[in-house]
N, C-alpha and C positions, 0 to 999 in steps of 0.2 A: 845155435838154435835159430832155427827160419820163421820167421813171423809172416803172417800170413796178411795178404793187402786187401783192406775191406774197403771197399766204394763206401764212401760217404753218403746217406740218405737226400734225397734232394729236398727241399724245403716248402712247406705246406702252403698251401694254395690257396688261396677265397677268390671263389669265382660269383659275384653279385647278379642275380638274375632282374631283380628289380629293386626296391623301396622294401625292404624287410623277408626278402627272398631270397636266399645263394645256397649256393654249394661249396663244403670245406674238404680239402684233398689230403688227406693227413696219413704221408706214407710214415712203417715203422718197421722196426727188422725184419719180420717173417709176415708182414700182411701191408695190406692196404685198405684205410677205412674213408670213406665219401659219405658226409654228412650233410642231407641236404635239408634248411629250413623251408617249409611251406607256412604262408601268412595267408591265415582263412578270414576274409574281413566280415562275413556273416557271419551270427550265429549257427544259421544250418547249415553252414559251409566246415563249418568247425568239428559240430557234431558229426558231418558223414563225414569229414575225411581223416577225423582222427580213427572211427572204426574201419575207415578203408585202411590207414598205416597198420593199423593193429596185424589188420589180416596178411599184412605182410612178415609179421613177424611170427604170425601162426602157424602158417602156411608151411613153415619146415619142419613141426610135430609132425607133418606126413611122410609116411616112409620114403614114397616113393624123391622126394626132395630134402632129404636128410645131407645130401652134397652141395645142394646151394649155398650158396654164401647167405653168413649171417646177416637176420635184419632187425634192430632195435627200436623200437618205437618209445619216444619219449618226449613229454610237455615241455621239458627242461633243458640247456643246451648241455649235452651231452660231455661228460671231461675230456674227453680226446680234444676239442675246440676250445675251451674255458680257457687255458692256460697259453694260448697262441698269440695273442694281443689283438685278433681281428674285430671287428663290430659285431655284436653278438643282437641279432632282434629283438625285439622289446617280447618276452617270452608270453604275455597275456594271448596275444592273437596268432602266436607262432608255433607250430608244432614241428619236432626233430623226427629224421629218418636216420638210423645210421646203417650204410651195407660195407661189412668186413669181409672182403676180399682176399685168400690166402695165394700162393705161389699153386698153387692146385688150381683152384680156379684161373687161372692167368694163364698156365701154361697148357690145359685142358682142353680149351676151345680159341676162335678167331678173336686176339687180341682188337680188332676192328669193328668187331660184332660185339665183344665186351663192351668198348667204350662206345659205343654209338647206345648199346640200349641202359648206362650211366649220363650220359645225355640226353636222353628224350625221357629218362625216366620221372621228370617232371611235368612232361605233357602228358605222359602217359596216367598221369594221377590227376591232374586237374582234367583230360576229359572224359575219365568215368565217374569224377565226382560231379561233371555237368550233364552227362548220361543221366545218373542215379538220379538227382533232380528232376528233372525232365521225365524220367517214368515215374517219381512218384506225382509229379505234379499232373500227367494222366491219368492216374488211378485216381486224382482228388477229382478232377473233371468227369470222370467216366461217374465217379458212385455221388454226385452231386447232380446230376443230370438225373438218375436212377431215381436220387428219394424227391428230384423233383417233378419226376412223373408220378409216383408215388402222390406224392401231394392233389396233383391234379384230377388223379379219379376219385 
């Protein structure tokens, strides 16, 4: 009887991006999961970019992204990482992303174009949560200017 030679999984990753920020590479038979923590030190920082994660995980209720890879949003550091021995952030000011990657997605598109946008996809998040900011902190300026002409007639 011929047994069949199975590659050994390579071993999971923490990539530190800063002081309570990284990313965890944690391959497993048929997928690949990259968990990345984001450490929001504001309050309003927290609140918009836990509903920006959210929408990440929303976003594939839509038909037409029913093939992306999965995305989890969680306060909590997620079990695929718990059990690895890495530094896990102090979970108060930390929020979890995790995106599950199958052999489908991998083999689908530019392996190059895969990991480059798993790579920035942390800038990618912090500059629309400094976007979002920034327009609302104009719409605070614009309608404060408004009732203070208001006031003035």
């Amino acid at each position: 009887m011929a047994t069949k030679a199975t590659n050994p999984l390579p071993p999971p990753i923490h990539v530190p991006f800063r002081p309570g920020e990284a990313a965890y590479i944690v391959p497993s038979g048929d997928s690949l999961t990259v968990v990345f923590a984001y450490k929001f030190e504001q309050p309003s920082d927290a609140v918009i970019g836990r509903v920006f994660l959210q929408e990440f995980q929303d976003a594939r209720k839509q038909p037409a992204l029913r093939s992306a890879p999965t995305c989890k949003y969680a306060a909590e550091p997620p079990r695929e990482i718990l059990d690895l021995g890495f530094a896990i952030p102090d979970t108060e000011t930390v929020s979890f992303l995790s995106v599950v990657l199958f052999e489908t997605h991998i083999k689908a598109g530019d392996p190059a174009h895969l990991a480059h946008s798993l790579a920035t996809l942390r800038t990618y998040v912090l500059y629309h949560l400094k976007c979002t900011k920034a327009f609302q902190q104009s719409r605070m300026r614009k309608r404060s200017a408004e009732w203070l002409a208001e006031l003035k007639y």
